[in-house]
Backbone as CSV, one residue per row, in Angstrom:
resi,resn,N_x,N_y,N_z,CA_x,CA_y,CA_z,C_x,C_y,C_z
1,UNK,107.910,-9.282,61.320,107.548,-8.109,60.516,108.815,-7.510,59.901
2,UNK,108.908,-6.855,58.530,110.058,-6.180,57.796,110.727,-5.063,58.751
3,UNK,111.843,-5.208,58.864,112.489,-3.906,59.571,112.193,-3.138,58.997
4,UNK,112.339,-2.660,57.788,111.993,-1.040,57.450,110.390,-0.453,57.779
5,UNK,109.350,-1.111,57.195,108.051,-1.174,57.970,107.549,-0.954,59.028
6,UNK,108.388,-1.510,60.085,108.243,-1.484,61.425,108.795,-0.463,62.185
7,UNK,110.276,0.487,61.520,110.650,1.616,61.798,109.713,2.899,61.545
8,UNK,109.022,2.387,60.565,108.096,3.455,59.390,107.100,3.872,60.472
9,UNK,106.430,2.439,61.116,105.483,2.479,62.164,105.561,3.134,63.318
10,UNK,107.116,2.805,63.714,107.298,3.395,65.318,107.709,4.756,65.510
11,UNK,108.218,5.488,63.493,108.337,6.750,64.232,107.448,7.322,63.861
12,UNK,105.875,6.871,63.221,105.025,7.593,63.219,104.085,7.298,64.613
13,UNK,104.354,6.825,65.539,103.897,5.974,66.917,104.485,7.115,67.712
14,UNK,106.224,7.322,67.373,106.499,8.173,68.611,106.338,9.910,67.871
15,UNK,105.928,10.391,66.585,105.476,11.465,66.404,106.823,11.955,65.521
16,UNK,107.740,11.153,65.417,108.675,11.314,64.306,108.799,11.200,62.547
17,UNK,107.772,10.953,62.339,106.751,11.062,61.322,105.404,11.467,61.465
18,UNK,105.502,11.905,60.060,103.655,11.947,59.937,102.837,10.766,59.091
19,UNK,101.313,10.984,59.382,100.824,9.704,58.721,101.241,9.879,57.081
20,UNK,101.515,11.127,56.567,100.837,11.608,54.820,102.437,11.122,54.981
21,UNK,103.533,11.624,55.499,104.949,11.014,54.847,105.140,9.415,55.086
22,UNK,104.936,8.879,55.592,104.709,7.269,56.191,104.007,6.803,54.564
23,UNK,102.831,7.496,54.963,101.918,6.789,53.150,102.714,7.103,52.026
24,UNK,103.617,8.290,51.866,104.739,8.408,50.775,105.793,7.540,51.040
25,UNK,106.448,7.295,51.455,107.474,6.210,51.785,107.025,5.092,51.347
26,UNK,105.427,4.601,51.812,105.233,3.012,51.440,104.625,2.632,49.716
27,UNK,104.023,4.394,49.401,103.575,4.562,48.607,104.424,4.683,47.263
28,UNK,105.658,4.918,47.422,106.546,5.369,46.572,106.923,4.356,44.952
29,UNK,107.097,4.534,44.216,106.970,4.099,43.068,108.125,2.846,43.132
30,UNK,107.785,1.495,42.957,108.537,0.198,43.202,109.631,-0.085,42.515
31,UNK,109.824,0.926,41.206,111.011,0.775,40.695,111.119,2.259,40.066
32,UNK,112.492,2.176,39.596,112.866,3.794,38.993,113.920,3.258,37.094
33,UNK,113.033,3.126,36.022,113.212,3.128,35.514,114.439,3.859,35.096
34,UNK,115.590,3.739,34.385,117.083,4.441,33.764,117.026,3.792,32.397
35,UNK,116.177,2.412,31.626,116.237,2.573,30.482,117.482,0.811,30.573
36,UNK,118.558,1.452,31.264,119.456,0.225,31.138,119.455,-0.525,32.047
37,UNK,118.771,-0.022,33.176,118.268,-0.729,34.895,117.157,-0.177,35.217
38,UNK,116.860,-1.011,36.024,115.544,-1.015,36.682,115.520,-0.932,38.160
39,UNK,115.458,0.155,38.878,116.121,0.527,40.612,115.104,-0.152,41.125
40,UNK,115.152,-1.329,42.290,114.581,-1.544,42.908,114.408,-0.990,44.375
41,UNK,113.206,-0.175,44.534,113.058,0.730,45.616,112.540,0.322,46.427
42,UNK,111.683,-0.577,46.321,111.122,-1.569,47.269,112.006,-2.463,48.176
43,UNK,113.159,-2.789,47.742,114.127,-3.887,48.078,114.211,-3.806,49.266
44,UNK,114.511,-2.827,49.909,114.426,-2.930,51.754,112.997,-3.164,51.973
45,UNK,112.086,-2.245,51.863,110.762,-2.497,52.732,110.780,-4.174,52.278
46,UNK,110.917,-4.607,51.616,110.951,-6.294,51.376,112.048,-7.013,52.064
47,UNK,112.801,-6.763,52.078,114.589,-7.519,52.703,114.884,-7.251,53.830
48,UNK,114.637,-6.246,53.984,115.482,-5.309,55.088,116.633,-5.025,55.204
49,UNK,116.604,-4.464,53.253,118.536,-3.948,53.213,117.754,-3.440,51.236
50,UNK,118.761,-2.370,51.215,118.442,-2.261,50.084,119.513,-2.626,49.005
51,UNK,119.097,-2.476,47.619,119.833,-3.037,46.260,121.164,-2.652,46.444
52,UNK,121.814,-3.964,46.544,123.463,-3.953,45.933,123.896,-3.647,44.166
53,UNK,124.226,-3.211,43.963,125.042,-2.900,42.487,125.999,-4.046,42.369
54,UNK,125.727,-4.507,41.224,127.199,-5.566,41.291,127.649,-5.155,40.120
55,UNK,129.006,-4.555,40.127,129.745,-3.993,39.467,130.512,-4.775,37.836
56,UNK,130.754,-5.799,37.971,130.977,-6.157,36.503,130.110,-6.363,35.508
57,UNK,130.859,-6.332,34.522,130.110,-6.211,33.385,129.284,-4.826,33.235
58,UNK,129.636,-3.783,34.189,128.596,-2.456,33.923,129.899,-1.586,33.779
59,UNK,129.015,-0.473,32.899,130.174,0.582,32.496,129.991,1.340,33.956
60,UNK,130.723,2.396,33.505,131.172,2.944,34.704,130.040,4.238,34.438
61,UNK,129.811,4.661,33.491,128.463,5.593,33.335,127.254,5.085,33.793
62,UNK,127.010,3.806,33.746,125.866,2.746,34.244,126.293,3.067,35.965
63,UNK,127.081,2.365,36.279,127.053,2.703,37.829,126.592,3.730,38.344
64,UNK,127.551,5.157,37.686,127.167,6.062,38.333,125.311,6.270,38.097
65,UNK,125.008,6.243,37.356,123.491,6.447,37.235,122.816,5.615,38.049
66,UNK,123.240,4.438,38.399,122.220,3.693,39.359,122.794,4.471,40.665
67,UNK,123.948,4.255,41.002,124.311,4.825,42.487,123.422,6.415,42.645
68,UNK,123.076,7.496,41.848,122.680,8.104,41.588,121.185,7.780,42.334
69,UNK,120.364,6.782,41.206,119.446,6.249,41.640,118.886,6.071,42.574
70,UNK,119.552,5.818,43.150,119.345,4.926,44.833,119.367,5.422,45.437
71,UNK,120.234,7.033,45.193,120.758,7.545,46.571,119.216,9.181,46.666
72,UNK,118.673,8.973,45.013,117.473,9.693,44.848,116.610,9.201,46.041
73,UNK,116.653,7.922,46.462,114.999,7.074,47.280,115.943,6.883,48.325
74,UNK,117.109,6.749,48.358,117.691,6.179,50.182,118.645,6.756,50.802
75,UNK,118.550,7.014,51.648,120.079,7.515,52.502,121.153,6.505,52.869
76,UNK,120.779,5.210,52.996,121.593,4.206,53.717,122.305,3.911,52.597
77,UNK,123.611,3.429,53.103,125.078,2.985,52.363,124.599,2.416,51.043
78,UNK,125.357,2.710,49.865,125.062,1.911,48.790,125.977,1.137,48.371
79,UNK,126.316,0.135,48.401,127.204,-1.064,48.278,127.302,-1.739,46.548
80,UNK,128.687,-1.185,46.214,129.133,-1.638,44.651,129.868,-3.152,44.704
81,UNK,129.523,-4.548,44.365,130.456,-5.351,44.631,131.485,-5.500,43.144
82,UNK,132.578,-6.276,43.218,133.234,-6.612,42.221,133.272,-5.466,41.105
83,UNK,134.079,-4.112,41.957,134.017,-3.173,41.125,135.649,-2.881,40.588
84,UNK,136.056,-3.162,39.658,137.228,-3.158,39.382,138.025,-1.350,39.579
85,UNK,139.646,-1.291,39.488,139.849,-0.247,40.237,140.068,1.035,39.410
86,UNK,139.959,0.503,37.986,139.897,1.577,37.051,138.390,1.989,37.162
87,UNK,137.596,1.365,36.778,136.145,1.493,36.663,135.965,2.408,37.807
88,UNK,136.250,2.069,39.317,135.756,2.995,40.492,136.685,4.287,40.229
89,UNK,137.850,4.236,39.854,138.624,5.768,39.292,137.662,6.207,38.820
90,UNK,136.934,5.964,37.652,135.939,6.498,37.030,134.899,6.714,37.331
91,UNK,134.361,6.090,38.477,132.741,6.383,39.452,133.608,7.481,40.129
92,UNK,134.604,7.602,41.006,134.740,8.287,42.102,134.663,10.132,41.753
93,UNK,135.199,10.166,39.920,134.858,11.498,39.560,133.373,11.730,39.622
94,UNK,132.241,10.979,39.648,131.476,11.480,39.550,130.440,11.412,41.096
95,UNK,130.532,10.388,41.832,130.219,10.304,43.228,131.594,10.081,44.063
96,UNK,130.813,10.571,45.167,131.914,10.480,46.442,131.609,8.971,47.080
97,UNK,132.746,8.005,46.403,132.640,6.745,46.597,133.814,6.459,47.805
98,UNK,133.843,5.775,48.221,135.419,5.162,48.363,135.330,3.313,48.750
99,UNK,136.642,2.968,47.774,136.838,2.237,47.064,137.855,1.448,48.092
100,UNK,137.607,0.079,48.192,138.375,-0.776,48.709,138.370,-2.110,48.007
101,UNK,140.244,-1.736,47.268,140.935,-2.251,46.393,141.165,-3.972,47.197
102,UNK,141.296,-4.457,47.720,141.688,-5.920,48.041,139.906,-6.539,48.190
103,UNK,138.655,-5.476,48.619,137.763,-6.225,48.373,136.810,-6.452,46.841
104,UNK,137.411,-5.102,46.363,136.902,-4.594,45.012,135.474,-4.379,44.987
105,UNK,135.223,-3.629,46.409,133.800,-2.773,46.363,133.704,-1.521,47.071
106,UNK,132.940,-0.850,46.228,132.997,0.397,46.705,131.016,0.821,46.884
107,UNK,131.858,2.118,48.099,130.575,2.007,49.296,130.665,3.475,49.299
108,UNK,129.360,3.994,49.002,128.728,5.618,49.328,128.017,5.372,50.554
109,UNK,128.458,6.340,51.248,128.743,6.647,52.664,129.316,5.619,53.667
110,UNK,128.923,5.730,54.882,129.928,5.352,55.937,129.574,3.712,56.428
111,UNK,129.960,3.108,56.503,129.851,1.677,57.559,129.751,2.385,58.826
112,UNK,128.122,1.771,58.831,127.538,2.398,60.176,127.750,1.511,61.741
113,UNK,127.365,1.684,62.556,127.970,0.932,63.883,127.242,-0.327,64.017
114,UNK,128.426,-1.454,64.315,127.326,-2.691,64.841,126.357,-2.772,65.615
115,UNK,124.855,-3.881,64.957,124.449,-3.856,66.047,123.680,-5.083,65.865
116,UNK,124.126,-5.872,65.239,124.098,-7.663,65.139,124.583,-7.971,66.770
117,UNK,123.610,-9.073,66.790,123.735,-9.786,68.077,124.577,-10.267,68.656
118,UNK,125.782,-10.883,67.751,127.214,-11.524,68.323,128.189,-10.825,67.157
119,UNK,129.283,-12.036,66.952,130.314,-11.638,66.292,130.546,-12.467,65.315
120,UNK,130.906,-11.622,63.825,130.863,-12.673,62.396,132.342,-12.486,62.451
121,UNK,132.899,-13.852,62.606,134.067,-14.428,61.778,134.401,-14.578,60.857
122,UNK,135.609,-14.233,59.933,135.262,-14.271,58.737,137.182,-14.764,58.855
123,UNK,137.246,-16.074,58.288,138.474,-17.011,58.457,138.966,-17.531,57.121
124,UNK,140.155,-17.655,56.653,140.708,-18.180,55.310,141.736,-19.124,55.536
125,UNK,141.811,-19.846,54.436,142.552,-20.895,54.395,144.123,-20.304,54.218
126,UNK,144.351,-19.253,53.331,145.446,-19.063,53.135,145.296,-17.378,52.611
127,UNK,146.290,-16.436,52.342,146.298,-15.643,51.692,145.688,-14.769,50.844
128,UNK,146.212,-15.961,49.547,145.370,-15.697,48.410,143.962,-15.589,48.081
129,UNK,143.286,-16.134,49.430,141.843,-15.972,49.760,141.133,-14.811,49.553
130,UNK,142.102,-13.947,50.344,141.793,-12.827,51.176,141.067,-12.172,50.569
131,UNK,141.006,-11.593,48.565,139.671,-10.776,48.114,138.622,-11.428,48.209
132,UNK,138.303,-12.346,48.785,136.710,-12.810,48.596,136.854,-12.759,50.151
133,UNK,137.674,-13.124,51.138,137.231,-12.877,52.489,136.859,-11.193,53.151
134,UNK,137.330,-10.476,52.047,137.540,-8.986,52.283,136.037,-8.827,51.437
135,UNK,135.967,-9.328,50.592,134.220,-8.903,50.127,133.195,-9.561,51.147
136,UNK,133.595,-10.485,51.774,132.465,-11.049,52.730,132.655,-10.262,53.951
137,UNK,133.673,-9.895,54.393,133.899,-9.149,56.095,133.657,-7.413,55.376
138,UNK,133.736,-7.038,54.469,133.314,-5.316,54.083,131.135,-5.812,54.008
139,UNK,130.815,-6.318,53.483,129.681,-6.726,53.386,129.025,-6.722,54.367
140,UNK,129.338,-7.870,55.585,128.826,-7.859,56.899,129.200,-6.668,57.433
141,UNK,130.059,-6.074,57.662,129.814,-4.417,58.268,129.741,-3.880,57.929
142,UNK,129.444,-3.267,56.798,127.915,-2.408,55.929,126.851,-2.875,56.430
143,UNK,126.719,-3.757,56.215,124.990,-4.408,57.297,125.015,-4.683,59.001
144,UNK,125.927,-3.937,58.807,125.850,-3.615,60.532,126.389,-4.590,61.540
145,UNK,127.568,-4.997,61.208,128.542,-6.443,62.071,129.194,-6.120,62.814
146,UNK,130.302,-6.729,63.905,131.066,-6.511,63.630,131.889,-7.778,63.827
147,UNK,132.553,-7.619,62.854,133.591,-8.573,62.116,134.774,-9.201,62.513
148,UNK,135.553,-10.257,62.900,136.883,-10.356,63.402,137.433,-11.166,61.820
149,UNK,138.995,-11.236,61.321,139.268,-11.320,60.511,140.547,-12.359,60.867
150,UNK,139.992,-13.459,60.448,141.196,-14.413,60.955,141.596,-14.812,59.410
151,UNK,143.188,-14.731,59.299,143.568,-14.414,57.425,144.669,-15.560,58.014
152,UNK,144.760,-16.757,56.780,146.094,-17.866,56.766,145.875,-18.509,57.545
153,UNK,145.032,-18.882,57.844,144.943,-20.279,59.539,143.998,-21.202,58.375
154,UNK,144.887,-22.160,57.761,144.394,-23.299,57.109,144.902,-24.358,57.575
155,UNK,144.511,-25.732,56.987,144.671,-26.939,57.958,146.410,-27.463,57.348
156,UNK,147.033,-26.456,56.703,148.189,-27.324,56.482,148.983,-26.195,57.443
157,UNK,148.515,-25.821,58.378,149.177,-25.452,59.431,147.948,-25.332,60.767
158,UNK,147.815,-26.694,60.964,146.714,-26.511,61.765,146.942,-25.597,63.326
159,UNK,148.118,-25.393,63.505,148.525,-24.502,64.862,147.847,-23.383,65.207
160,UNK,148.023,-22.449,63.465,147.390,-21.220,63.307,146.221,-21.145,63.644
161,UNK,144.924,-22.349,63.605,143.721,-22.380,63.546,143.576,-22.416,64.803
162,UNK,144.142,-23.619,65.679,144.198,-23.434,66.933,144.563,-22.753,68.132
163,UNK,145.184,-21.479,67.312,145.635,-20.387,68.385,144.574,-19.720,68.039
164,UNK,143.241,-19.566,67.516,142.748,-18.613,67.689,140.942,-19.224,68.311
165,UNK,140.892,-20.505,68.995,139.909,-20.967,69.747,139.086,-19.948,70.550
166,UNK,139.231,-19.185,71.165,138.422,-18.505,71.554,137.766,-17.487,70.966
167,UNK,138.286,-17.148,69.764,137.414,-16.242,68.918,136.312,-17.391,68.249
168,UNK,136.669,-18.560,67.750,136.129,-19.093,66.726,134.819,-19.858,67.834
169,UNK,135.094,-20.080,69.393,134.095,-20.704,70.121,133.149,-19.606,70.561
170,UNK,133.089,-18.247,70.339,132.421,-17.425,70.785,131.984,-16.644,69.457
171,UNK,131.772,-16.984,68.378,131.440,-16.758,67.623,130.096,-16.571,67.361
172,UNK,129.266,-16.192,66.365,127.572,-15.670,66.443,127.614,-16.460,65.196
173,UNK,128.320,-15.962,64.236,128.339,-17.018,62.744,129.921,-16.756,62.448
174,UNK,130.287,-17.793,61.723,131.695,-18.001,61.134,131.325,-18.101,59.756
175,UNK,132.682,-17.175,58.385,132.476,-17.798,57.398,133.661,-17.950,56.976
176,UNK,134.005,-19.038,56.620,135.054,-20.252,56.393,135.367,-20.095,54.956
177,UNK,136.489,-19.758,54.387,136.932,-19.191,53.075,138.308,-20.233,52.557
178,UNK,138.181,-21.190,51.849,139.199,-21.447,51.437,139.324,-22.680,49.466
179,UNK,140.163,-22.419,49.306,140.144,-23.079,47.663,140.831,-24.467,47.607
180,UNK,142.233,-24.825,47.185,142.473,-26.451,47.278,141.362,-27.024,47.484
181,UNK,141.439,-28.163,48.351,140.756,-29.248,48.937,139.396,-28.753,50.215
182,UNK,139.455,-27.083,50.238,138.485,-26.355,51.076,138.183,-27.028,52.286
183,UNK,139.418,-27.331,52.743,139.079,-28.806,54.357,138.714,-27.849,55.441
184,UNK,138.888,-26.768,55.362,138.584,-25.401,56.335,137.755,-25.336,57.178
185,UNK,136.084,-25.612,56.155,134.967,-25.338,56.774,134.858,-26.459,57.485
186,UNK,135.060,-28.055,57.229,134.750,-28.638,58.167,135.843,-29.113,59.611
187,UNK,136.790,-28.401,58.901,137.389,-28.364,60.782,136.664,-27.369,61.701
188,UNK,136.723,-26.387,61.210,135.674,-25.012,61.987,134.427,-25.509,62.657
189,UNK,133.942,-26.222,61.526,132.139,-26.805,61.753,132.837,-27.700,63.009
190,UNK,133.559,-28.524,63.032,133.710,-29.086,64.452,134.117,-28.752,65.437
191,UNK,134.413,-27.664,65.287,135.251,-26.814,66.716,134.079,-25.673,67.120
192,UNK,133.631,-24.799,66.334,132.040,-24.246,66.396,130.705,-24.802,66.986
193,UNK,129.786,-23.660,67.898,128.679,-23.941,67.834,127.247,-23.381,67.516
194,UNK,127.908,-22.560,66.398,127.424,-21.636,65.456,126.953,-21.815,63.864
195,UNK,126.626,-21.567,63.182,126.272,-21.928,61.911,127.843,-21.426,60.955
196,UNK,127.848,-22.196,60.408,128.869,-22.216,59.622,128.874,-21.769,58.062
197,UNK,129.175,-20.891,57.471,129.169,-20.255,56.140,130.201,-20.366,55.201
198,UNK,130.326,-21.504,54.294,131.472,-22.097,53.577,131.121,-21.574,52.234
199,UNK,132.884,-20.474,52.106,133.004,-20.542,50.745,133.723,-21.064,49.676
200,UNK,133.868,-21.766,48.809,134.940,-22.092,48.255,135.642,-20.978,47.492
201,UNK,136.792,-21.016,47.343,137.005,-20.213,46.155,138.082,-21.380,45.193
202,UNK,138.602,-20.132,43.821,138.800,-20.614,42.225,140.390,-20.965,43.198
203,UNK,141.132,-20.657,44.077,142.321,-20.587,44.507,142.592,-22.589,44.546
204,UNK,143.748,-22.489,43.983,144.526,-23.836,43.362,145.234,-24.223,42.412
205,UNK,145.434,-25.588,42.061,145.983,-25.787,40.706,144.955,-26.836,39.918
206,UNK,145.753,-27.469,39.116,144.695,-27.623,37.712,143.579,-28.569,38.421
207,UNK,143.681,-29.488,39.135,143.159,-30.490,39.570,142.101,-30.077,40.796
208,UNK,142.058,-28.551,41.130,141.197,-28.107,41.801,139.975,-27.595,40.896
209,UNK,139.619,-27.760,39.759,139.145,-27.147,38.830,138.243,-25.775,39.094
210,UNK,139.168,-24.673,39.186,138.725,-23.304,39.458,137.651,-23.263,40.812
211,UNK,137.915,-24.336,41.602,137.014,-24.065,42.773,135.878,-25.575,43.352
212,UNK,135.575,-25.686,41.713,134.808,-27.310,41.812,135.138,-28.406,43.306
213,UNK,136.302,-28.056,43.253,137.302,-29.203,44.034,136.737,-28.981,45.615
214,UNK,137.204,-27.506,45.382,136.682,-27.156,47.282,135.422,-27.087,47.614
215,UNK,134.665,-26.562,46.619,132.997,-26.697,46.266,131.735,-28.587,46.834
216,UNK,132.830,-28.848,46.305,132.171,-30.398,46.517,132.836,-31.297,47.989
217,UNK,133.867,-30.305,48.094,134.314,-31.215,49.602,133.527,-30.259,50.487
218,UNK,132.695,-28.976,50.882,132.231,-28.414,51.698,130.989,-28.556,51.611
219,UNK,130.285,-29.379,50.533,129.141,-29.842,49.894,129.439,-31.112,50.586
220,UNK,130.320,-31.891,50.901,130.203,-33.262,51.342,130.937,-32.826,52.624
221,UNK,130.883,-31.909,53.478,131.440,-31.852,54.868,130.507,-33.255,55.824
222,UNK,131.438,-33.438,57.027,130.920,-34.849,57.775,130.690,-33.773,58.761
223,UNK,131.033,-32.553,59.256,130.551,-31.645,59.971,128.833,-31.010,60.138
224,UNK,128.056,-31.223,60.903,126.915,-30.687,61.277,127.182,-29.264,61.131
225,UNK,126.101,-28.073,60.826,125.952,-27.029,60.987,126.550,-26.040,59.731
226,UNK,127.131,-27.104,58.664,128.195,-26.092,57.499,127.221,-26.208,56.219
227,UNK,127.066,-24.974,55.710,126.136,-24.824,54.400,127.699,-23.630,53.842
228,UNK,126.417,-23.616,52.832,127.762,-23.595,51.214,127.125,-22.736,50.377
229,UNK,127.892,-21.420,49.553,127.574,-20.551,48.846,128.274,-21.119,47.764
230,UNK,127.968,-20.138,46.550,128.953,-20.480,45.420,130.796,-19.740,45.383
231,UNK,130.857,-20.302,44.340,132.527,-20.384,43.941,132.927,-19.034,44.193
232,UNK,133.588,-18.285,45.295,133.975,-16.930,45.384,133.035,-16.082,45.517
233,UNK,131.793,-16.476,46.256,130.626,-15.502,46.333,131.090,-15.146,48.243
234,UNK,131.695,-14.029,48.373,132.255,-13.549,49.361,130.982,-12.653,50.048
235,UNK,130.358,-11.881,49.041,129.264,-11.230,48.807,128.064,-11.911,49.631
236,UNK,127.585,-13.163,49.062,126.663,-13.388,49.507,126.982,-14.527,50.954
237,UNK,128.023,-14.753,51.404,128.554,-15.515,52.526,128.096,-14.172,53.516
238,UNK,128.601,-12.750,52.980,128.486,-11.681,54.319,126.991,-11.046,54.307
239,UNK,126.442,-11.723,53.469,125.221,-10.915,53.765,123.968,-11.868,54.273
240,UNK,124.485,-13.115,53.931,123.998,-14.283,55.141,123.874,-14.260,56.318
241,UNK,125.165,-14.251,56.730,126.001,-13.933,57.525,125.280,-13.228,58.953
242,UNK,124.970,-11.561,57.905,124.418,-10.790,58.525,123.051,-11.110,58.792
243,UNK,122.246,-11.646,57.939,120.670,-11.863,58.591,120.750,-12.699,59.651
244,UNK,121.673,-13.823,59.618,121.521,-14.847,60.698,121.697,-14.195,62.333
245,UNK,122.707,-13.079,62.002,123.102,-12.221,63.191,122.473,-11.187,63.502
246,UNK,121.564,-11.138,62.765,120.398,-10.091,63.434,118.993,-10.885,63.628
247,UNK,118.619,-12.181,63.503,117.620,-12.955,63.421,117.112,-12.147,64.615
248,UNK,117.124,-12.333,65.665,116.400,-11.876,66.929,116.022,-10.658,66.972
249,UNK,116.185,-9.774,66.101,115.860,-8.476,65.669,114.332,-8.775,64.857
250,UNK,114.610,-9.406,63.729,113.155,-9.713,63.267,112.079,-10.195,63.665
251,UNK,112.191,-10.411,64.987,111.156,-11.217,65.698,110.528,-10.304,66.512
């Protein structure tokens, strides 16, 4: 059954609602027209998370009006991805945002407390990774993680990877971040006994073609258990991530 639904139910069960506000909540109008967007209000009672904003390509008057939006029908965190840092200068005059520059998303109100079943890993090949590993580990704890952040443990220093075995064997889900030759995810996938969340990213030179390169070697992993997002989708690695780590919740 939908988490939000099922909350709807139990606090009108334990008298924390009423039936007439319960029927407004489910009753409530499925989208909120602005003309240049279309708010999807439904998105949690369906998901069990509501609408992300993805920040490029929108003006910064557009944002604020959807963040606006949303925050008309929801209380829970509203999550801006790939919001560049002029653009959020320019949201933050008008909402109380705050903005995190290395992931380039910005989040109205607070990252609330974990309460996913284990622990999301969130591991890079090198460095230069790090804004798409920082959009996948801010992501998963907004949706309620909590996160360990293993940054530079790639296989051309395989030591690094191996000093950190006991995080990566006690893991709930791992997501595996790296560009070159992306050999990352399937060393992990063999040292793991967890589901594995491979991203490639654009990080390389010419012969990596913006990501293609690492894309198709984590697409052809010999490792059991490793699936594959797109090229720098950090975003949707942590919000995977997160359903897989609350699975036992939905049941």
């Amino acid at each position: 059954m939908n988490t939000e639904i099922r909350r709807i139910l139990e606090a009108v069960r334990d008298g924390e609602l009423s039936v007439d506000d319960a029927l407004l909540k489910v009753k409530k109008e499925p989208y909120t027209e602005l003309g240049y967007a279309k708010i999807d209000n439904h998105r949690k009672i369906r998901q069990g998370a509501a609408e992300v904003i993805y920040g490029a390509g929108k003006t910064a008057e557009q944002i604020i009006g959807i963040v606006k939006g949303i925050r008309e029908n929801s209380s829970d965190p509203v999550l801006i991805t790939r919001l560049e840092a002029e653009k959020a200068g320019q949201v933050m005059k008008a909402v109380d945002i705050s903005y995190f520059d290395a992931a380039r998303i910005g989040l109205l109100g607070e990252i609330p407390k974990p309460d996913g079943i284990g622990t999301i890993v969130v591991a890079t090949g090198g460095t230069s990774d790090i804004p798409v590993a920082e959009e996948a580990a801010l992501t998963a704890e907004v949706y309620g993680n909590q996160v360990i952040r293993l940054y530079d443990v790639g296989v051309a220093g395989l030591h690094r990877l191996l000093s950190h075995t006991d995080e990566i064997m006690s893991a709930g889900v791992i997501i595996a971040i790296a560009g070159m030759e992306g050999a990352l995810a399937s060393v992990i996938g063999g040292m793991a006994d967890c589901p594995v969340i491979a991203v490639p990213t654009s990080v390389g030179y010419g012969a990596s073609f913006g990501g293609i390169s690492a894309l198709l070697s984590m697409l052809n992993s010999c490792a059991s258990g490793v699936s594959v997002v797109n090229i720098d989708n950090g975003f949707g690695a942590g919000y995977l991530a997160s359903m897989i780590n609350h699975e036992v919740r939905r049941k």
